[in-house]
py3Dmol code that shows the C-alpha trace and the ligand (Angstrom):
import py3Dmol

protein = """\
ATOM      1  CA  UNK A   1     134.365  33.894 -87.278  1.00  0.00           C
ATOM      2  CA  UNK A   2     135.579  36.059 -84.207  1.00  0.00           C
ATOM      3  CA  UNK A   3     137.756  35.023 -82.065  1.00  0.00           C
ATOM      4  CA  UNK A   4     135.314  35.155 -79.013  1.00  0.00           C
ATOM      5  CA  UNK A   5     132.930  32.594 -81.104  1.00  0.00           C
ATOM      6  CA  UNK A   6     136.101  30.026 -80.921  1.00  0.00           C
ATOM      7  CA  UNK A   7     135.783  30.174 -77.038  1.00  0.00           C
ATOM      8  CA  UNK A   8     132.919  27.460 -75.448  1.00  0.00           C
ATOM      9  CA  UNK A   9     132.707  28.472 -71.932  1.00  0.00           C
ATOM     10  CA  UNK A  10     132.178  25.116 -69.445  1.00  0.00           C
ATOM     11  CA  UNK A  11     129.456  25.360 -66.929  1.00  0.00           C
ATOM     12  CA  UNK A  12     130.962  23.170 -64.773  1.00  0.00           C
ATOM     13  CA  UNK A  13     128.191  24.177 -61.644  1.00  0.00           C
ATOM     14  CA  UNK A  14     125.001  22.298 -59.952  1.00  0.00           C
ATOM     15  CA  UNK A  15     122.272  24.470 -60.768  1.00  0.00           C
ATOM     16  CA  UNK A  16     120.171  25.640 -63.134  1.00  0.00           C
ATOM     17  CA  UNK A  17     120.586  29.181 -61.598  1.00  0.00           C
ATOM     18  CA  UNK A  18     124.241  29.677 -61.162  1.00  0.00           C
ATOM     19  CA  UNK A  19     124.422  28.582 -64.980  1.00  0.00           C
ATOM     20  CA  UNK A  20     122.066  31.651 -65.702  1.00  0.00           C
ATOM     21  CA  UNK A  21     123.708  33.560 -63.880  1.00  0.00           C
ATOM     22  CA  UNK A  22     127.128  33.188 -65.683  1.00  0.00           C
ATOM     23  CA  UNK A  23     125.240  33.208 -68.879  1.00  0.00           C
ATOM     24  CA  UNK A  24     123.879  35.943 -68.598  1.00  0.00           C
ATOM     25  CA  UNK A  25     127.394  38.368 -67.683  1.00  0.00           C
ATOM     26  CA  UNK A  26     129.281  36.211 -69.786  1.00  0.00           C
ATOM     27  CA  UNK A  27     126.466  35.604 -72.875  1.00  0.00           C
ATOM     28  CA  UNK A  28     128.287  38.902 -75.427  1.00  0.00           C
ATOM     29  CA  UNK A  29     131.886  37.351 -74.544  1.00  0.00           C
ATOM     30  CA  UNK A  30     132.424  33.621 -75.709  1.00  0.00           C
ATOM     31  CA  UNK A  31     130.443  31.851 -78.058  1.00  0.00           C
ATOM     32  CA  UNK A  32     128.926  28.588 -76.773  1.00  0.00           C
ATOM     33  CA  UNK A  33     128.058  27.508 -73.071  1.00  0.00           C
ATOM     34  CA  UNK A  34     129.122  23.557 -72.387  1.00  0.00           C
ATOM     35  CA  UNK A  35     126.445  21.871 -70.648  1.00  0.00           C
ATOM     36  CA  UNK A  36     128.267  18.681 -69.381  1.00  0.00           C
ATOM     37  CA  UNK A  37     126.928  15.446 -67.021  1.00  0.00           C
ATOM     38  CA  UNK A  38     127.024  17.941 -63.649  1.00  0.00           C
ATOM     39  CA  UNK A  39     124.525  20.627 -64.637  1.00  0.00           C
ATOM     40  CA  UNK A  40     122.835  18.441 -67.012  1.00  0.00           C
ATOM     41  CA  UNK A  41     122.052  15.556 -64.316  1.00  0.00           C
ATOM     42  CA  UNK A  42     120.351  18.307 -62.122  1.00  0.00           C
ATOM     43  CA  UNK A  43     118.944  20.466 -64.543  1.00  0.00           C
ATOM     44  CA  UNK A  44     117.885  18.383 -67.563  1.00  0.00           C
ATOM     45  CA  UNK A  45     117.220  19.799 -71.002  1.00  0.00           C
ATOM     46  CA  UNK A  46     115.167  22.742 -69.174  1.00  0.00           C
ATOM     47  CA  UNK A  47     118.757  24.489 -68.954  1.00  0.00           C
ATOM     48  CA  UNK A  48     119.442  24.290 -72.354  1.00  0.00           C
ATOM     49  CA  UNK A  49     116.654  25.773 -73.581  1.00  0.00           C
ATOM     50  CA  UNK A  50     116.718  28.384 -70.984  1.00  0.00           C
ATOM     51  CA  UNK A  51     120.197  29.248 -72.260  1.00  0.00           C
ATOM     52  CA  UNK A  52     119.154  29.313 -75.744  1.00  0.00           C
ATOM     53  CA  UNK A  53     116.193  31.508 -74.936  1.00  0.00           C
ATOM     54  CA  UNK A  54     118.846  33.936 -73.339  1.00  0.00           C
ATOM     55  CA  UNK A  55     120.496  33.618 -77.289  1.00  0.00           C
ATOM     56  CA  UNK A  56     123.254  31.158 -76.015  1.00  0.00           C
ATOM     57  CA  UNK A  57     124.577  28.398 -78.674  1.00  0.00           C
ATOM     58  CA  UNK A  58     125.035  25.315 -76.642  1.00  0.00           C
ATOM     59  CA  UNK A  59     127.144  22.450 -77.098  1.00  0.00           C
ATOM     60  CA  UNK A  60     125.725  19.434 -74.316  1.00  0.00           C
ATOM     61  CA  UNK A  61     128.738  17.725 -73.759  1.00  0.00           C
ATOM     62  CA  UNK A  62     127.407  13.669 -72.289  1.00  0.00           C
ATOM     63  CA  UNK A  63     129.721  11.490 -74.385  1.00  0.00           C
ATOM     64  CA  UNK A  64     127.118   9.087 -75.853  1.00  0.00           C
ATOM     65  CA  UNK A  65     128.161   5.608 -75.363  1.00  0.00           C
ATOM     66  CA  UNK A  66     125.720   3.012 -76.038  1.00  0.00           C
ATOM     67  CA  UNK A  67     124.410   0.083 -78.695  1.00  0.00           C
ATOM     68  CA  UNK A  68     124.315   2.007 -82.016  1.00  0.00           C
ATOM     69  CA  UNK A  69     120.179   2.378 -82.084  1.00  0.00           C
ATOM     70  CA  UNK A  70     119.914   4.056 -78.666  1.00  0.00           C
ATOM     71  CA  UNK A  71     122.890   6.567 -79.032  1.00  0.00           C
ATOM     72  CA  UNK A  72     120.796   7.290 -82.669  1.00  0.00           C
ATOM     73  CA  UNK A  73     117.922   8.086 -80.732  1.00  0.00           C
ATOM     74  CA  UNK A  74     120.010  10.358 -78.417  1.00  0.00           C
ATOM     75  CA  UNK A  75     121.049  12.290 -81.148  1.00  0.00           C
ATOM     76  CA  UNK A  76     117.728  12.925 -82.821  1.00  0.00           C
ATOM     77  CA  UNK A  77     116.882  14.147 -78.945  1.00  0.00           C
ATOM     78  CA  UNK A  78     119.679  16.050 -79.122  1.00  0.00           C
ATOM     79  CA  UNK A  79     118.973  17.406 -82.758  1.00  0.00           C
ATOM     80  CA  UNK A  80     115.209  18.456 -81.352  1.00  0.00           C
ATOM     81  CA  UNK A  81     116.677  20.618 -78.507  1.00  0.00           C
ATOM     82  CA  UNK A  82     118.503  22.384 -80.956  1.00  0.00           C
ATOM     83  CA  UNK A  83     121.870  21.960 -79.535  1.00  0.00           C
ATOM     84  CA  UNK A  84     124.838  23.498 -81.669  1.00  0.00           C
ATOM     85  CA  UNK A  85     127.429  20.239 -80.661  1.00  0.00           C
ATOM     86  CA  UNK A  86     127.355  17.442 -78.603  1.00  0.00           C
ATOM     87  CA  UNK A  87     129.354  14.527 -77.249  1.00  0.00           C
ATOM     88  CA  UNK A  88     129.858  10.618 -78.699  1.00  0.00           C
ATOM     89  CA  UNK A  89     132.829   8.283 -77.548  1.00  0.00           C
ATOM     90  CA  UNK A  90     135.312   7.304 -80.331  1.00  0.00           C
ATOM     91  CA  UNK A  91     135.735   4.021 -78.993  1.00  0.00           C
ATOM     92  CA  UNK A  92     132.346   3.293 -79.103  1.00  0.00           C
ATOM     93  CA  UNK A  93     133.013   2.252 -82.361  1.00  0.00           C
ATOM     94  CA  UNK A  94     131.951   2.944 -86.346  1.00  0.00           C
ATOM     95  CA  UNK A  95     128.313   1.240 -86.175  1.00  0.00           C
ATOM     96  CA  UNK A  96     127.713   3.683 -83.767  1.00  0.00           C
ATOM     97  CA  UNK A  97     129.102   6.779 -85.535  1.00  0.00           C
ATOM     98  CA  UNK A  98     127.340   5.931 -88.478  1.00  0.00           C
ATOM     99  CA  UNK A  99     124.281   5.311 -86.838  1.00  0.00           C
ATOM    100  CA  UNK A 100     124.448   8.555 -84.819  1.00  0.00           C
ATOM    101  CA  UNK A 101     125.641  10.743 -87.954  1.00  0.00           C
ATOM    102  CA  UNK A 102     122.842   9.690 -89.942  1.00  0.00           C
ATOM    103  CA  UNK A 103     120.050  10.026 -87.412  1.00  0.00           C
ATOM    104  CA  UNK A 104     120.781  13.206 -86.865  1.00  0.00           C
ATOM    105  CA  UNK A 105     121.228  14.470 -90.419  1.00  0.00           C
ATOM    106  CA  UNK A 106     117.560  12.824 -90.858  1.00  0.00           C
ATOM    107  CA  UNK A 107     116.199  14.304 -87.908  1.00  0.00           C
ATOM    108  CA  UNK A 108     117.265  17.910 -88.646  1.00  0.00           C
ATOM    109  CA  UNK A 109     116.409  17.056 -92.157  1.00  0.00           C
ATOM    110  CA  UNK A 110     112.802  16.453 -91.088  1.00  0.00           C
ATOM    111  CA  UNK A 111     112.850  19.606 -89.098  1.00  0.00           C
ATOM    112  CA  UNK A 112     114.547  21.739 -91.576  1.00  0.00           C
ATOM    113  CA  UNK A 113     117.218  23.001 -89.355  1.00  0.00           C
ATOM    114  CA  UNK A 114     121.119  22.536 -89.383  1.00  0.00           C
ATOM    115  CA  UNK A 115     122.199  19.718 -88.163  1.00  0.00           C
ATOM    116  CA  UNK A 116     124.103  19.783 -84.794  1.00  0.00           C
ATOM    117  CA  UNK A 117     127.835  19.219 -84.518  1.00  0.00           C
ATOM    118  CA  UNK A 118     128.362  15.754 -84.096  1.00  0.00           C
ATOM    119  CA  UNK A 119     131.805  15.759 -81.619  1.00  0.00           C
ATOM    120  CA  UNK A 120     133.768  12.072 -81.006  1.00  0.00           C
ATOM    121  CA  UNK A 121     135.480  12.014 -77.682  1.00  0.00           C
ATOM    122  CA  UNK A 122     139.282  10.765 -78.577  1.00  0.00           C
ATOM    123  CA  UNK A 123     141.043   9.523 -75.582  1.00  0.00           C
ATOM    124  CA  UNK A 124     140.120  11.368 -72.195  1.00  0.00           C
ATOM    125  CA  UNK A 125     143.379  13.590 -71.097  1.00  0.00           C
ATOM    126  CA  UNK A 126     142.965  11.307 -68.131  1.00  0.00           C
ATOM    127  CA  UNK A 127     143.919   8.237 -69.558  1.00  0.00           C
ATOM    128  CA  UNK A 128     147.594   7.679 -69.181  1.00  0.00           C
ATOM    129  CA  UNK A 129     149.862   4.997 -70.677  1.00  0.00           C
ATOM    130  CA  UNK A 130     148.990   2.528 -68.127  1.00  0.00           C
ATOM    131  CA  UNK A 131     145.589   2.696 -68.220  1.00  0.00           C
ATOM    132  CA  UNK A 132     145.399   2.111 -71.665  1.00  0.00           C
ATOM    133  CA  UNK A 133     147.611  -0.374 -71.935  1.00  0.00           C
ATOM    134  CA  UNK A 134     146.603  -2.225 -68.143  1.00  0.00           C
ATOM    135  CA  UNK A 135     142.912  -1.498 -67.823  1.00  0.00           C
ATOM    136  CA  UNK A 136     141.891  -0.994 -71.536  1.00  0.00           C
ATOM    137  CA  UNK A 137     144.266  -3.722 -72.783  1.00  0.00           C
ATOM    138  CA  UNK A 138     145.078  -1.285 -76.102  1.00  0.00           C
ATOM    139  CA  UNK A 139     148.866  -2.569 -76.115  1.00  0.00           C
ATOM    140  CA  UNK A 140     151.521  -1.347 -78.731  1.00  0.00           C
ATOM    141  CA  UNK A 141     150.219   1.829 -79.025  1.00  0.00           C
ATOM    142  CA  UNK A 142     150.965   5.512 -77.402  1.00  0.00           C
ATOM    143  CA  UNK A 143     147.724   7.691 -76.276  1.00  0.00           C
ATOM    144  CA  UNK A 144     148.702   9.815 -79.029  1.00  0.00           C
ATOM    145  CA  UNK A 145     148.491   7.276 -81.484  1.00  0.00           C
ATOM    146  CA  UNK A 146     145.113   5.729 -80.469  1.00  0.00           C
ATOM    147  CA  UNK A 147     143.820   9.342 -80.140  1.00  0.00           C
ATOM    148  CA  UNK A 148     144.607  10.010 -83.780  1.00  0.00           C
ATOM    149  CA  UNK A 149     143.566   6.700 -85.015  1.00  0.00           C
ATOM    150  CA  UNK A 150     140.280   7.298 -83.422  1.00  0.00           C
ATOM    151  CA  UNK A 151     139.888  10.616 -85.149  1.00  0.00           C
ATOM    152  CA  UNK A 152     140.142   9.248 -88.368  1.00  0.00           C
ATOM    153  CA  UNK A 153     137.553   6.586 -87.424  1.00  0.00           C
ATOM    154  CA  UNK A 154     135.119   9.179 -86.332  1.00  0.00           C
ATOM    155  CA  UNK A 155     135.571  11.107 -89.582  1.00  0.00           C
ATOM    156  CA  UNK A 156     134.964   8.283 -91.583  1.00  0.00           C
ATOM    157  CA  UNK A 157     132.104   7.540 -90.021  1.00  0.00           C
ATOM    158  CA  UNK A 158     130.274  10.944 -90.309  1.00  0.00           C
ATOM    159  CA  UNK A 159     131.551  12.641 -87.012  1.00  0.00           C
ATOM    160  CA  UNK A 160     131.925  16.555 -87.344  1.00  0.00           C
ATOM    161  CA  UNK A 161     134.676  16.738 -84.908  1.00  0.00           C
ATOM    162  CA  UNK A 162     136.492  15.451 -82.275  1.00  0.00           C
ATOM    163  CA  UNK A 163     137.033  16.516 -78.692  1.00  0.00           C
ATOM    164  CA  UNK A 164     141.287  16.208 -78.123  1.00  0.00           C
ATOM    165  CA  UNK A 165     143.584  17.550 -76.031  1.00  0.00           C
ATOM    166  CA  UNK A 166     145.623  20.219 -77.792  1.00  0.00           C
ATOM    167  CA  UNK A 167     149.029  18.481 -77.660  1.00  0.00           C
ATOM    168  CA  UNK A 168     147.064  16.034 -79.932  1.00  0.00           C
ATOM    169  CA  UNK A 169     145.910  18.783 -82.566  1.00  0.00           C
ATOM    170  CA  UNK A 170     148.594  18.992 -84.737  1.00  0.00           C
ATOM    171  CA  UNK A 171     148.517  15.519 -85.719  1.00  0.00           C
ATOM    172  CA  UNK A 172     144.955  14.802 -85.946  1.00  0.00           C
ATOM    173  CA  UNK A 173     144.836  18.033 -87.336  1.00  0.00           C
ATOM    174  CA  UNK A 174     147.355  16.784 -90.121  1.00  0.00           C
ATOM    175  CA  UNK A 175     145.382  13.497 -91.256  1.00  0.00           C
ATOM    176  CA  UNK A 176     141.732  14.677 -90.972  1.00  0.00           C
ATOM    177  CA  UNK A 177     140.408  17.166 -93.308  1.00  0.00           C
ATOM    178  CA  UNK A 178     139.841  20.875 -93.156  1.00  0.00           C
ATOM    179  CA  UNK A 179     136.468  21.023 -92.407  1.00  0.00           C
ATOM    180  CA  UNK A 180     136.727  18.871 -89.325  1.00  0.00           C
ATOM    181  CA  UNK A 181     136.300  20.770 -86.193  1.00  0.00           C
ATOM    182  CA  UNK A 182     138.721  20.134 -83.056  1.00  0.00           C
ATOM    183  CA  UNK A 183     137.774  20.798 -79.885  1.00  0.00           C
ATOM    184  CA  UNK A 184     140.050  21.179 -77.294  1.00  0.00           C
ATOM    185  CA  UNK A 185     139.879  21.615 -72.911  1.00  0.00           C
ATOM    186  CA  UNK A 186     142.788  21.473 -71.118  1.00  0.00           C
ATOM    187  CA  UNK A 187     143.707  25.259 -71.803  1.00  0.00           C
ATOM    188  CA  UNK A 188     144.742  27.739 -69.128  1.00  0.00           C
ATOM    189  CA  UNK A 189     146.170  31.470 -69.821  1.00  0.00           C
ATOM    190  CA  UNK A 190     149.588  31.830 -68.481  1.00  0.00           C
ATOM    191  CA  UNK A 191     148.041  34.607 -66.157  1.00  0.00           C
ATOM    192  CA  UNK A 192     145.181  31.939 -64.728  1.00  0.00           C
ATOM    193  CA  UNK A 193     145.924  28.693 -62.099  1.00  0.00           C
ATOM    194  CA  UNK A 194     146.562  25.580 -62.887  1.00  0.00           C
ATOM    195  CA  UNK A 195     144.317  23.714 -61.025  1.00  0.00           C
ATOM    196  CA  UNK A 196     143.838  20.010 -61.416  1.00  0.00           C
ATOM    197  CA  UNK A 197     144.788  20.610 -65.313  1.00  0.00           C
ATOM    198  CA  UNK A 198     148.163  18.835 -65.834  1.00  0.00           C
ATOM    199  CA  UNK A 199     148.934  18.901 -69.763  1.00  0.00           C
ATOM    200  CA  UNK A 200     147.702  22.376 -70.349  1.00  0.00           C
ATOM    201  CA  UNK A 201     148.572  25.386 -73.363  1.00  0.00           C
ATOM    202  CA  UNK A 202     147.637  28.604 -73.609  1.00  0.00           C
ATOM    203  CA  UNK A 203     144.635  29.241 -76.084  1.00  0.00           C
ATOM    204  CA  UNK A 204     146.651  31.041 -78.571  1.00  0.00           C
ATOM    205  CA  UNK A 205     149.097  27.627 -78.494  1.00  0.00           C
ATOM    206  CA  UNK A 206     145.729  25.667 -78.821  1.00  0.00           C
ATOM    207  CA  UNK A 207     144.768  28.197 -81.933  1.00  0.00           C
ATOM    208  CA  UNK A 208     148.321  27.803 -83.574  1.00  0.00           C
ATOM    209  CA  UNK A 209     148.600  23.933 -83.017  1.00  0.00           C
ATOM    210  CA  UNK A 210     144.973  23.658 -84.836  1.00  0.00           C
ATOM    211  CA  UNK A 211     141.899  24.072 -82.284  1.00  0.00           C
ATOM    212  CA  UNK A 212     138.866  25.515 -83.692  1.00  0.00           C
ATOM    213  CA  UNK A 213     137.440  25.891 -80.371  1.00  0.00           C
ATOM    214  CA  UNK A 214     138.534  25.697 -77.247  1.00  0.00           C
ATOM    215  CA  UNK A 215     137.156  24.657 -73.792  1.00  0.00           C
ATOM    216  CA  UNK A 216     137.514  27.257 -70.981  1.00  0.00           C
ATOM    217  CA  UNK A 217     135.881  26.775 -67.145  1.00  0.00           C
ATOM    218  CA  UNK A 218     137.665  28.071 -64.125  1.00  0.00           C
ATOM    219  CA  UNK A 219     140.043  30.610 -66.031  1.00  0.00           C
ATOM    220  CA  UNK A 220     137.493  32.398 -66.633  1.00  0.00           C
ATOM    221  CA  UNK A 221     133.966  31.467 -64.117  1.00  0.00           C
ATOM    222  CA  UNK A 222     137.269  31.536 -61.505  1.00  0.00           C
ATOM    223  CA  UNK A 223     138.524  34.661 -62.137  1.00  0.00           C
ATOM    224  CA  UNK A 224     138.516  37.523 -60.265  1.00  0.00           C
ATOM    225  CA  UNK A 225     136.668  39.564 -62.965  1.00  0.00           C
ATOM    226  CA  UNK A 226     135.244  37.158 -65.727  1.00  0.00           C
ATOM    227  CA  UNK A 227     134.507  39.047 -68.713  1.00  0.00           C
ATOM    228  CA  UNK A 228     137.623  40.822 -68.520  1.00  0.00           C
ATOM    229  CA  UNK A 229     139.365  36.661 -68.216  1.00  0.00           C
ATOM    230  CA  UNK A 230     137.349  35.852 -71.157  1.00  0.00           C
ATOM    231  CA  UNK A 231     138.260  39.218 -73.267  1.00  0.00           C
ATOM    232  CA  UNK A 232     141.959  38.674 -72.651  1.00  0.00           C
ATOM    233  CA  UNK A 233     141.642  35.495 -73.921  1.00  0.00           C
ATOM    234  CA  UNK A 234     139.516  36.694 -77.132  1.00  0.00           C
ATOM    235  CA  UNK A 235     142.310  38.715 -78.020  1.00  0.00           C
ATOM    236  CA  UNK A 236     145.110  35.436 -77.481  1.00  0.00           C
ATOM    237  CA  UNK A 237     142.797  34.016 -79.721  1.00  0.00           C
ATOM    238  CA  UNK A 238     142.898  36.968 -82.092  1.00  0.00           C
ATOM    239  CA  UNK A 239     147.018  37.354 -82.166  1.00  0.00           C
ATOM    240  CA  UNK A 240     147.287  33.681 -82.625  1.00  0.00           C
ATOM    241  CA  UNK A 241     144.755  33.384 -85.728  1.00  0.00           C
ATOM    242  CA  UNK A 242     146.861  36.513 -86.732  1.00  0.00           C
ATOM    243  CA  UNK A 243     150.361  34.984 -86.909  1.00  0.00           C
ATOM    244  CA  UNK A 244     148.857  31.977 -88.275  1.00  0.00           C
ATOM    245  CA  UNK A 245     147.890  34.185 -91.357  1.00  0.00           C
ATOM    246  CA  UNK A 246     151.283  35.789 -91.212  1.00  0.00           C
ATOM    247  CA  UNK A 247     152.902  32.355 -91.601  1.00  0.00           C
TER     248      UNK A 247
END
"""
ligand_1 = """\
21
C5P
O 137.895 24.522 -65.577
P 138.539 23.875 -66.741
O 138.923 24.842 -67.850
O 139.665 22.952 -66.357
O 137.361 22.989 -67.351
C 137.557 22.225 -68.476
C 136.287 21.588 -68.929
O 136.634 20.685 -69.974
C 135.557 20.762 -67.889
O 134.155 20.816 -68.194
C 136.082 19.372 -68.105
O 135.177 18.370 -67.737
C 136.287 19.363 -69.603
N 137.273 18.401 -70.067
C 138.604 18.430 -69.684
N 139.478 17.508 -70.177
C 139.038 16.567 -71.004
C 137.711 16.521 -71.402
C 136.847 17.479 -70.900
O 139.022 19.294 -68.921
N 139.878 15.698 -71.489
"""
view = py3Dmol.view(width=600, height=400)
view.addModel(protein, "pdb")
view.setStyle({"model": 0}, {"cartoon": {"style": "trace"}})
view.addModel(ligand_1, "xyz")
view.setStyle({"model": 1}, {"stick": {}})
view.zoomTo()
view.show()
């Protein structure tokens, strides 16, 4: 795999035309486009198949959450649009993963194409302490812990991946197998701003702490000249996967 194919750029915009738009200077330079609940809401699945017809992969990030039969039926949708990943919630428990998993195995089964990446959705980054323990009543446990916990529910239950913030990587990445992917947002360059990010690394930290992808908006649709943002971090990418190997 490259190191640009590692990089999932987020279209965090409102229509169906500034997504092209990016797509299309940014299409040679990262290697999936995240449709989340913004563009999606106001676009609907006629984005993602223009971006596939433009030869984008793309992962449509809506964190299913639902009674196990209609977040099955969701994912056989999502298996039909030929989406590479998509979103599930953890939490929403191992009924539903199941469920989910094997709908869409059968549904790209029936089709006779590869089954989409089925990604659980950990803990959101913006879930502190508090609001786990006050609003979510999970008590006894750190964010960390829950988040890992959850991971190895979701790979139990058929999940392909999870969706985790990188300072979470290394530990998931230590109880789950090697096959299971980790997605992670939260990263910023040292060279790009902050922004609303709080607990951020670099995508070469992401790489080294065990990220097979990572999630990248403003760094690089905010930069000043994107494909040169989303080249620099290619080659983070590339010296991180390189002193992996060294070590
Ligand atoms: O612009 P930026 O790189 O911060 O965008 C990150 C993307 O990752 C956004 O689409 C955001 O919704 C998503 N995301 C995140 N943190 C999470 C989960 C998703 O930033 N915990």
């Amino acid at each position: 795999m490259q190191a640009k194919e590692r990089v999932i750029l987020a279209l965090d915009v409102n229509t169906e035309d500034e997504a092209i738009t990016l797509v299309k200077k940014l299409r040679e330079h990262v290697g999936l486009f995240k449709v989340g609940m913004q563009l999606y809401t106001a676009g609907g699945p006629q984005v993602v198949r223009r971006i596939q017809d433009l030869g984008g992969s793309v992962f449509v990030d809506l964190k299913f959450h639902d009674i196990p039969n209609t977040v099955a039926s969701a994912g056989r949708v999502m298996t039909r649009l030929r989406c590479a990943m998509f979103t599930t919630h953890a939490s929403g428990g191992t009924e539903m993963l199941r469920a989910l998993a094997q709908a869409v195995e059968d549904e790209a089964a029936n089709l006779g194409v590869k089954p989409p990446l089925v990604l659980a959705v950990t803990v959101l980054t913006s879930i502190d302490q508090r609001i786990l323990e006050e609003d979510l009543l999970i008590g006894g446990m750190t964010v960390k812990d829950v988040a890992v916990e959850w991971a190895c529910l979701a790979e139990a239950a058929g999940a392909g991946g999870v969706i985790c913030s990188p300072l979470e990587a290394e530990e998931i990445r230590a109880v789950c197998g090697p096959e299971f992917k980790l997605v992670t947002p939260g990263i910023r360059p040292r060279w790009a701003a902050k922004n609303d990010q709080k607990r951020i690394t670099t995508p070469g930290d992401a790489i080294k702490l065990g990220a097979d992808y990572i999630v990248v908006g403003r760094a690089i649709t905010g930069a000043d000249d994107p494909v040169s943002a989303a080249m620099r971090i290619a080659d983070e990418i590339e010296q991180a996967e390189g002193e992996l190997s060294v070590n």
